[in-house]
Backbone bond lengths (Angstrom), bond angles and torsions (degrees), N, CA, C in turn:
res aa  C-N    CA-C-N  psi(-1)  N-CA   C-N-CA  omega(-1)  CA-C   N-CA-C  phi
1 X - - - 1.462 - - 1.525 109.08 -
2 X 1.248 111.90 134.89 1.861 119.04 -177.58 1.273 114.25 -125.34
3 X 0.764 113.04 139.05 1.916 126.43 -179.84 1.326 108.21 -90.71
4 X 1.328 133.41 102.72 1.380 134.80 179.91 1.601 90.25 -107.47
5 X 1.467 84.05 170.63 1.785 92.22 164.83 2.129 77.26 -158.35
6 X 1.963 83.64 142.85 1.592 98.61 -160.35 1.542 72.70 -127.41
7 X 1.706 96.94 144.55 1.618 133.96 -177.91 1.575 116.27 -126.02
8 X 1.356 87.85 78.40 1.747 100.87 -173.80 1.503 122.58 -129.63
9 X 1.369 125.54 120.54 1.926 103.04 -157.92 1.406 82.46 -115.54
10 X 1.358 147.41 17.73 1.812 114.95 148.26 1.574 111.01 -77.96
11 X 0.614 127.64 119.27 2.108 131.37 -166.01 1.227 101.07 -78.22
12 X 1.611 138.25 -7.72 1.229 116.49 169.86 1.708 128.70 -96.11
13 X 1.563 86.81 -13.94 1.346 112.51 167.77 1.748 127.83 -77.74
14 X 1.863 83.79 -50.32 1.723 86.99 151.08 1.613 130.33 -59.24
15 X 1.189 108.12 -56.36 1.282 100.52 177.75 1.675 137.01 -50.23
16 X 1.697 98.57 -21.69 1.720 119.15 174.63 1.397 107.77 -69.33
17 X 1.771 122.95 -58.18 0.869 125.53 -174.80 1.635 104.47 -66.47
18 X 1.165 106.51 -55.24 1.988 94.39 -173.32 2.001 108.16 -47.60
19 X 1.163 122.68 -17.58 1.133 121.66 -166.27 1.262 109.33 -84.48
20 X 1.463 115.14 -55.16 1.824 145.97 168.48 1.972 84.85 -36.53
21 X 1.118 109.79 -84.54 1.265 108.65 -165.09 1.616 114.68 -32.38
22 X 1.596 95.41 -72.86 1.517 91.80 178.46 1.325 137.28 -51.73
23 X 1.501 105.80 -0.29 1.959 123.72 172.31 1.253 97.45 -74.82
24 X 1.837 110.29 -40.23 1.661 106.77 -177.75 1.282 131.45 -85.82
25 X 1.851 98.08 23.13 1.696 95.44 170.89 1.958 100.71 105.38
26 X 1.144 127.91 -44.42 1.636 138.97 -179.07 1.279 93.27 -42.21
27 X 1.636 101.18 169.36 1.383 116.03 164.97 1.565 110.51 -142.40
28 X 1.065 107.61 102.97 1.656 116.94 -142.30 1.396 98.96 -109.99
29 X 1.887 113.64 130.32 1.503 94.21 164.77 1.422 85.50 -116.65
30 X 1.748 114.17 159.46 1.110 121.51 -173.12 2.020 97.20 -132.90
31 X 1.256 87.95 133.82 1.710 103.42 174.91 1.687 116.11 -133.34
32 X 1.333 110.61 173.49 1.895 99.44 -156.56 1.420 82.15 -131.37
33 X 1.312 141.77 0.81 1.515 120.43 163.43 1.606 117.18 -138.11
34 X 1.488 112.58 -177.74 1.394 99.41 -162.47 1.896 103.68 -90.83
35 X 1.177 89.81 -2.95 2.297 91.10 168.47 1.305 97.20 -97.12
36 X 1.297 129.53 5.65 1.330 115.28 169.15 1.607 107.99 -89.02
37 X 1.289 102.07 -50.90 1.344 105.56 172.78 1.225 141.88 -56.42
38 X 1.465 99.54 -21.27 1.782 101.04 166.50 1.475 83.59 -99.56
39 X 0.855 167.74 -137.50 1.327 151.64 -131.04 1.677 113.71 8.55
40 X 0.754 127.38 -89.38 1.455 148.75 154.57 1.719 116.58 -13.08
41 X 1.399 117.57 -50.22 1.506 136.92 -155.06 1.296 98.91 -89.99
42 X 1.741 110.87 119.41 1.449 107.55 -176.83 1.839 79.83 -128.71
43 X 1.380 102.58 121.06 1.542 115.28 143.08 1.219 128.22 -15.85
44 X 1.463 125.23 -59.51 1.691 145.16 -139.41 1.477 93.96 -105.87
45 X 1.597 112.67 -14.63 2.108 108.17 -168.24 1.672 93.61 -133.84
46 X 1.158 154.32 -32.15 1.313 135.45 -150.51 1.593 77.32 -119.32
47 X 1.859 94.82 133.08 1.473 109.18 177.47 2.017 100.12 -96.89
48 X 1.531 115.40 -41.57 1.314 137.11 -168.69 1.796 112.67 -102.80
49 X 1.401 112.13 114.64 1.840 93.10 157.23 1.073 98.06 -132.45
50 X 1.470 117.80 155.11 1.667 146.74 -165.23 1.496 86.60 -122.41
51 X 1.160 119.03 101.45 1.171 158.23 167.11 2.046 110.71 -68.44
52 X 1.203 138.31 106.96 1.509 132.41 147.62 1.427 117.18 -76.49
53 X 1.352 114.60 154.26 1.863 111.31 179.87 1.150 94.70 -80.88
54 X 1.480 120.46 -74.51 1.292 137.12 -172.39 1.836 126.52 -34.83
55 X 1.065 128.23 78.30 1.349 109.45 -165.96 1.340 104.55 -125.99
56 X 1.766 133.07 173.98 0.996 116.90 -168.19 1.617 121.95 -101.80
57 X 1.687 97.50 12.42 1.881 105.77 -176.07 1.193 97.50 -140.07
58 X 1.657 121.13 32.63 1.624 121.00 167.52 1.603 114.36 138.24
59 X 1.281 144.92 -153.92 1.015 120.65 -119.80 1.868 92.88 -157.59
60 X 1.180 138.55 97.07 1.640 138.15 -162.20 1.733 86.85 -57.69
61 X 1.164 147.99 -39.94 1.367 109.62 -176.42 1.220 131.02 -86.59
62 X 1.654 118.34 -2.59 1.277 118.84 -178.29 1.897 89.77 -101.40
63 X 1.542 145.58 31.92 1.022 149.98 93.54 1.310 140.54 -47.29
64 X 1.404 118.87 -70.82 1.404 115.55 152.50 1.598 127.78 -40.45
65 X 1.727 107.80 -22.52 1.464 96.24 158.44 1.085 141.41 -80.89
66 X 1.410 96.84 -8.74 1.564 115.37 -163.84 2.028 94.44 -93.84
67 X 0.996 116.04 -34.78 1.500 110.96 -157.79 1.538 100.44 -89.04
68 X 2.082 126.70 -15.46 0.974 134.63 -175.93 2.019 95.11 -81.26
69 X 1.521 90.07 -35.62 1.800 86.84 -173.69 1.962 103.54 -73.17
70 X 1.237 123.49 -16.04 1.460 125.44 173.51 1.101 116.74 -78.68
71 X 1.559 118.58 7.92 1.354 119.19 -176.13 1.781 120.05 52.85
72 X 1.279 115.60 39.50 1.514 121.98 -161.04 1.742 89.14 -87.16
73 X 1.129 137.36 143.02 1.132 158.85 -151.96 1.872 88.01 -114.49
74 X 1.000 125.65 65.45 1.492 131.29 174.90 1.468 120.41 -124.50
75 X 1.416 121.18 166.51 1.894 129.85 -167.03 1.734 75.57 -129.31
76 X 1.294 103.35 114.44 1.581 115.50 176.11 1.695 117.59 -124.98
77 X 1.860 100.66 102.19 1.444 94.10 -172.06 1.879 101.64 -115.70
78 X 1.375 85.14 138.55 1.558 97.39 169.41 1.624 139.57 -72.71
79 X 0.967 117.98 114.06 1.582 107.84 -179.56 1.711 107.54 -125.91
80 X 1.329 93.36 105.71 1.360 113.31 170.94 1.537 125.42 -104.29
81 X 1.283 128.44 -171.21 1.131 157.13 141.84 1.458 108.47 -114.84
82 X 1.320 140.12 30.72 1.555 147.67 150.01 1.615 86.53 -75.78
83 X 1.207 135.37 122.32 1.681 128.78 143.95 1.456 112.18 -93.59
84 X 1.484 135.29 -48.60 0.952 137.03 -173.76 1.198 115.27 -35.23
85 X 1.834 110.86 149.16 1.649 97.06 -161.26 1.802 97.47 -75.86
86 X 1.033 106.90 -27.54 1.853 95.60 -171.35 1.074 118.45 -56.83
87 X 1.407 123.44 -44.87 1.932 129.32 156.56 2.090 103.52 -33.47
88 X 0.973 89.74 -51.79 1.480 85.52 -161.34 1.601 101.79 -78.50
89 X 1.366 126.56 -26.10 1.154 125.62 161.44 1.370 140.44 -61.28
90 X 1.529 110.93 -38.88 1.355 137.11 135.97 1.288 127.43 -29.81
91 X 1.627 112.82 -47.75 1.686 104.47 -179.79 1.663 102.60 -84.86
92 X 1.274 105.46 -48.96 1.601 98.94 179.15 1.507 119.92 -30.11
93 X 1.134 104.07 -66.50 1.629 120.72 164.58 1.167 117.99 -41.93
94 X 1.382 129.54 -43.03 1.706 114.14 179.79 1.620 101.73 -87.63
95 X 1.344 125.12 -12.14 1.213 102.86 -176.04 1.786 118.83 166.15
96 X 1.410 106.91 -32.74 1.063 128.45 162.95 1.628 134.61 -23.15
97 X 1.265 114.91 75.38 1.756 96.77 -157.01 2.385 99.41 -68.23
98 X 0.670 92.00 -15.68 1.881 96.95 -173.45 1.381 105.73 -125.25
99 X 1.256 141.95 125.20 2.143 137.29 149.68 1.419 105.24 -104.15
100 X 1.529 111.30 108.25 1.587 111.97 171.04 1.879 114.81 -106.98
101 X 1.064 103.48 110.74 1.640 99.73 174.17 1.315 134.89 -53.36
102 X 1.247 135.07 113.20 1.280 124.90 -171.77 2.084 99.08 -77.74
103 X 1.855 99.63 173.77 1.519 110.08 -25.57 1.184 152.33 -50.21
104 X 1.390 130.01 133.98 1.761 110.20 -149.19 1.905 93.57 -90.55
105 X 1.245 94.91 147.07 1.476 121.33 155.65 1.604 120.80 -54.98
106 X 1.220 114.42 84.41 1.280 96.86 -169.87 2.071 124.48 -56.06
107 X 1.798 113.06 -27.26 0.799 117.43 152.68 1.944 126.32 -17.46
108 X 1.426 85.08 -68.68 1.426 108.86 -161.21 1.983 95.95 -51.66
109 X 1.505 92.09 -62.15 1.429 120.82 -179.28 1.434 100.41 -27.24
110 X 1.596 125.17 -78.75 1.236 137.76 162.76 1.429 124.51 -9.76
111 X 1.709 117.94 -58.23 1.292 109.70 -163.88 1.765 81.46 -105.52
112 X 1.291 151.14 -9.91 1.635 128.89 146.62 1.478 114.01 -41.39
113 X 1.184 119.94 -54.15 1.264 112.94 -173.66 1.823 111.83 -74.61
114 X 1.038 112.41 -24.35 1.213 106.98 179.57 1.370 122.38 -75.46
115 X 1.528 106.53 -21.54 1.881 100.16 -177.53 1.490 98.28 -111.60
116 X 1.598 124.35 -9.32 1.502 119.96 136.05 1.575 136.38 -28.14
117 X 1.397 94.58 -54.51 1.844 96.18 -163.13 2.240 78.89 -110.10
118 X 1.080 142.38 50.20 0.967 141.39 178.63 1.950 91.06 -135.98
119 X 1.634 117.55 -64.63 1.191 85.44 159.90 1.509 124.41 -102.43
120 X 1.034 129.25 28.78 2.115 104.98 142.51 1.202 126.87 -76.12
121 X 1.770 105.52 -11.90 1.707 115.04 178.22 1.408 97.59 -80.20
122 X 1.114 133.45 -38.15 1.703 123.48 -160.97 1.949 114.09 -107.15
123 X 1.258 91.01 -0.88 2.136 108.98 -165.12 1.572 74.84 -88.27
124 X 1.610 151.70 -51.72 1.379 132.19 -177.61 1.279 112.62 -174.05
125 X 1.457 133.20 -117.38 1.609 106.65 -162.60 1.398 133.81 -97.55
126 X 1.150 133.60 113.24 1.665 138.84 -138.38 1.295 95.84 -46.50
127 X 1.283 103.39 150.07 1.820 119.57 -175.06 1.737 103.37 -94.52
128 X 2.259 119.30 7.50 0.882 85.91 156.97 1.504 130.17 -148.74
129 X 1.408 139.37 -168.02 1.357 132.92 -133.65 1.787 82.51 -93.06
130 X 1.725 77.95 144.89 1.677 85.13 -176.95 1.641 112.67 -116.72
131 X 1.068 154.19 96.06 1.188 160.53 168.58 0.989 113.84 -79.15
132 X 2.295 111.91 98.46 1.123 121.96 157.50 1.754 118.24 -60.23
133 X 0.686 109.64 150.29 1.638 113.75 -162.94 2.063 96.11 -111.80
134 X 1.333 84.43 -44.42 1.762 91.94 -169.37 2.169 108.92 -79.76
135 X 1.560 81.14 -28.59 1.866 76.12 -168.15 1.788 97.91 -89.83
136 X 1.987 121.85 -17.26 0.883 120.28 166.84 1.738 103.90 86.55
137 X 1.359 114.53 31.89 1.503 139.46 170.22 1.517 113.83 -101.95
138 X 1.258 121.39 168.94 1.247 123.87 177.68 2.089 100.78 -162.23
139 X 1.449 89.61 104.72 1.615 76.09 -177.68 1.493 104.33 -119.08
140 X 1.654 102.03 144.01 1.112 115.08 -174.29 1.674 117.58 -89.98
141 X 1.366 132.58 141.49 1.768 135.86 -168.59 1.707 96.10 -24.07
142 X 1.065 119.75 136.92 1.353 141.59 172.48 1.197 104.57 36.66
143 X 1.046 129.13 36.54 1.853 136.25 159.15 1.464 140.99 -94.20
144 X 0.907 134.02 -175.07 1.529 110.47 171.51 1.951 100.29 -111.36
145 X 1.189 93.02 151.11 1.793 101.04 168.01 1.415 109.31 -37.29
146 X 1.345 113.48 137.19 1.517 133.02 160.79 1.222 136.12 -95.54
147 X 1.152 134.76 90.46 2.033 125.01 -139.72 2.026 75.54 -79.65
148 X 1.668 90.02 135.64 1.345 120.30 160.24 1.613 105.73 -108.47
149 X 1.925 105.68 142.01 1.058 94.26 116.83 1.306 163.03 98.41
150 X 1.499 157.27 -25.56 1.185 147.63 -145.38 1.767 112.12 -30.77
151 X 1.414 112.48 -61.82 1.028 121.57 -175.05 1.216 110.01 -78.47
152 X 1.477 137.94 6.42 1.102 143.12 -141.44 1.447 98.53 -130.76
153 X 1.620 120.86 -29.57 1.137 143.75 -168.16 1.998 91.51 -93.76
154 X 0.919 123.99 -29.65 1.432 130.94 -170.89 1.880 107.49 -80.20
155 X 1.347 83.15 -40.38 1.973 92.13 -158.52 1.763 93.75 -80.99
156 X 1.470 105.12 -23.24 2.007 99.96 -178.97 1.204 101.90 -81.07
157 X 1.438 123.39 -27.16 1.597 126.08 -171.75 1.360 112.51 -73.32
158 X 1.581 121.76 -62.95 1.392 122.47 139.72 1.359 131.24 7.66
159 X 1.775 110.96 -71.88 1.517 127.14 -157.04 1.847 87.21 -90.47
160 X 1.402 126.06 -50.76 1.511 124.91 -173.76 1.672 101.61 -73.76
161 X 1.350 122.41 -6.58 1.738 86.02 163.61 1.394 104.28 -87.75
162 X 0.901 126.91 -8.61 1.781 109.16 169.95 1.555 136.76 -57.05
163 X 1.279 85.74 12.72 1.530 122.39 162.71 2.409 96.84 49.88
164 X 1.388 100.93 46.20 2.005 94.76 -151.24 0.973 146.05 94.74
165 X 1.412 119.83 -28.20 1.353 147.21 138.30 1.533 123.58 -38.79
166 X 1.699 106.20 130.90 1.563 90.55 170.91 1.569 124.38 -61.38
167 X 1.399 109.60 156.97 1.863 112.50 167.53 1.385 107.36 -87.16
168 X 1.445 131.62 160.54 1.406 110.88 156.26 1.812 93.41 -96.63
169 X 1.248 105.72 162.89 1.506 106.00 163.90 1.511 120.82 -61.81
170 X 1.472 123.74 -22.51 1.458 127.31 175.91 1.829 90.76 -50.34
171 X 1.262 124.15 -70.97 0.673 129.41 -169.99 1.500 130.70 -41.06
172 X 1.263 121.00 -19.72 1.359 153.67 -146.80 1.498 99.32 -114.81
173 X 1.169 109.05 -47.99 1.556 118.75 -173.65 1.583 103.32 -64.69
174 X 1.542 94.72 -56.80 1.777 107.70 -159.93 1.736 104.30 -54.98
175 X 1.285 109.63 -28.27 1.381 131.30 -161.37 1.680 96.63 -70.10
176 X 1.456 99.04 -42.33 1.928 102.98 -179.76 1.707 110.33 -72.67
177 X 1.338 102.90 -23.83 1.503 111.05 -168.80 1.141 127.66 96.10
178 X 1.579 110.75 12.52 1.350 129.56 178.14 1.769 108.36 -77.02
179 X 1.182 113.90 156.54 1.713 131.65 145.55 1.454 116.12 -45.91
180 X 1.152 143.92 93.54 1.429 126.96 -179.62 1.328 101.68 -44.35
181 X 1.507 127.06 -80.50 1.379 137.78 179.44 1.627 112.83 -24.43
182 X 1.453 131.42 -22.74 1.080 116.00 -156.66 1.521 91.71 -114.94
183 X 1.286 108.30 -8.82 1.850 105.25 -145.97 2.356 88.88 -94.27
184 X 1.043 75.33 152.61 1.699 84.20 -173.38 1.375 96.91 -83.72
185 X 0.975 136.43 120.33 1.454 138.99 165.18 1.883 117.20 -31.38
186 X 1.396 84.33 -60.54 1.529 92.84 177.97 1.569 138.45 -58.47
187 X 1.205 86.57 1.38 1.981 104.43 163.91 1.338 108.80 -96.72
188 X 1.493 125.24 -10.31 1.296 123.76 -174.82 1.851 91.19 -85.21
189 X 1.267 104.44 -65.05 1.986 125.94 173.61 1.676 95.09 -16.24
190 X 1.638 108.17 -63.99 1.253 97.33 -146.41 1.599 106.38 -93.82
191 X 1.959 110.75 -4.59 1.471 116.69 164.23 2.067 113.25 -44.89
192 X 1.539 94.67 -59.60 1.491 110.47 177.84 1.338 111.96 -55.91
193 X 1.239 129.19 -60.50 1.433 123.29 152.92 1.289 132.06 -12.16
194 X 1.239 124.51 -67.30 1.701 138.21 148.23 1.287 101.11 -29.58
195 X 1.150 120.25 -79.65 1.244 116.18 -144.79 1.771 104.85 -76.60
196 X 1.196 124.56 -27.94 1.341 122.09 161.42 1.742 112.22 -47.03
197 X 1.334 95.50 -62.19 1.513 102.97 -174.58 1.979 117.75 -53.87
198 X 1.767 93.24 -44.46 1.578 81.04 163.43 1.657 147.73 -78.36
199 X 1.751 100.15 -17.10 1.276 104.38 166.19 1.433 116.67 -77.90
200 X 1.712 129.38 -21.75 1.302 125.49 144.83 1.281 132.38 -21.32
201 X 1.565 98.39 -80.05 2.054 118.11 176.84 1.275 93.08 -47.46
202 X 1.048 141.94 -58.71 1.677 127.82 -145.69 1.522 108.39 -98.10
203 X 1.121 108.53 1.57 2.127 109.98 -176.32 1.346 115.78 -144.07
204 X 1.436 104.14 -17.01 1.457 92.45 -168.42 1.472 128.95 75.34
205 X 1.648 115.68 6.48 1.347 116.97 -168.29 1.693 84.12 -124.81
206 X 1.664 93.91 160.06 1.670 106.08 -179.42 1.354 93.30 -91.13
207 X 1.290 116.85 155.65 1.864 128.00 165.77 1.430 81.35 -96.02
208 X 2.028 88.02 124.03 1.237 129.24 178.48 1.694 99.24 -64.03
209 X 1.402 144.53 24.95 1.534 132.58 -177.26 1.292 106.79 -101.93
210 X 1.922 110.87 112.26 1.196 106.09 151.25 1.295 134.56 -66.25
211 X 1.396 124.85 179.41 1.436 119.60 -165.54 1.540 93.47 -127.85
212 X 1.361 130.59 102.36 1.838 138.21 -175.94 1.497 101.70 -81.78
213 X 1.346 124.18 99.16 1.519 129.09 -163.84 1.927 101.79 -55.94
214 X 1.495 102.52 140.93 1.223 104.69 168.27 1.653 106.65 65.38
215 X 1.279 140.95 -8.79 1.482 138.91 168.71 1.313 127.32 -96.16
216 X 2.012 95.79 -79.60 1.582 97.79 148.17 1.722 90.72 172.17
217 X 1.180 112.80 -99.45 1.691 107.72 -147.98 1.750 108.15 -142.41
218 X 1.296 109.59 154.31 1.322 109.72 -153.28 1.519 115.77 -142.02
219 X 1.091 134.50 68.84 1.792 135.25 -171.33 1.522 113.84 -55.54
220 X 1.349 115.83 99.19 1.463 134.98 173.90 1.462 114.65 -74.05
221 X 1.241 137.07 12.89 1.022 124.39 146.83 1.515 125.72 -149.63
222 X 1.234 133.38 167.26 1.611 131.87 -148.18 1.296 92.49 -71.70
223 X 1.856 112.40 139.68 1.549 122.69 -178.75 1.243 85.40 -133.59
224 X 1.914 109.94 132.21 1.422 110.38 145.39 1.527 125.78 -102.46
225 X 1.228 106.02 143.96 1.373 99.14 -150.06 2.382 90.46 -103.76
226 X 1.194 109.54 139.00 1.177 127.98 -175.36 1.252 114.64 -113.35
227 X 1.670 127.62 92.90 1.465 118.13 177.91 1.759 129.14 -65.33
């Protein structure tokens, strides 16, 4: 499973491709401008971005140049409507590891991304979060382990087998050994809290957990889990 985030501002096109992907297993966020995308774009969780030239607050290669000059450890493929070879020569050159012409093949699309995020996973250190379960660590892409925890080590294990998927908190609770009915919610609130705040202090990276209002909790990027 790969965490892309796709940079596409026609929304019907975005919305096909973000969908296509996520049939193929991805976990894709998709945005239509380039402040969306740094908004959006976390270093530490998206291994892949699908990049457009055309955008309506600037220009995907003077981005892709910018994130190749940040030294961002990314598989950056282009999907344009540029065909001409100099467009496509141009992105290669600033940074571009793939240029696919729309309309894109989703086929094609499919096995790019697949021998993409096949070698950035194996070229050096996996892009994803590893949760020892037994030593009671949690290390984030190229970081060092973060001691969690007891219960803390339970509630990430919980929320990361959902393999991307939301958790409900029932689920979350039962997992501690609590009563759902009895258990105060707000020890769960301020469990995630902790644990946001400590994989912060010690890495500098945000814990990728959304918060699914009224359900419960949601791990946005690939965890292997280590018994």
């Amino acid at each position: 499973m790969t965490r892309l985030i796709l940079l596409e501002d026609e929304p019907i096109l975005r919305h096909e491709l973000a969908g296509y992907l996520t049939e193929q297993g991805h976990i894709v966020d998709a945005v239509g401008t380039v402040s969306g995308f740094h908004a959006a774009f976390s270093p530490a969780n998206h291994l892949i971005a699908l990049v457009d030239l055309g955008l309506p607050d600037g220009d995907g290669i003077d981005l892709i140049d910018a994130l190749r000059h940040q030294g961002t450890r990314l598989g950056i493929v282009v999907i344009s409507a540029r065909s001409r070879t100099g467009d496509k020569v141009r992105g290669l050159v600033v940074g571009a590891d793939y240029y696919l012409n729309k309309p894109i093949e989703l086929e094609e699309l499919s096995a790019v991304l697949t021998a993409l995020a096949r070698r950035l996973e194996t070229g050096g250190v996996s892009l994803s979060w590893v949760l020892d379960v037994r030593r009671g660590k949690l290390a984030p892409p190229g970081k060092a382990p973060v001691p969690l925890t007891a219960q803390g080590v339970v509630v990430l294990k919980a929320i990361a087998a959902g393999g991307g998927k939301p958790v409900d908190r029932r689920q979350i609770v039962n997992a501690l050994g609590a009563d759902f009915l009895q258990y105060d919610q707000r020890r769960l609130d301020t469990q995630i809290h902790q644990l946001r705040k400590a994989v912060f202090d010690a890495s500098g990276v945000e814990l990728p957990i959304r918060t699914i209002r009224n359900r419960g909790y949601q791990f946005l990027a690939s965890v292997e889990l280590k018994a």
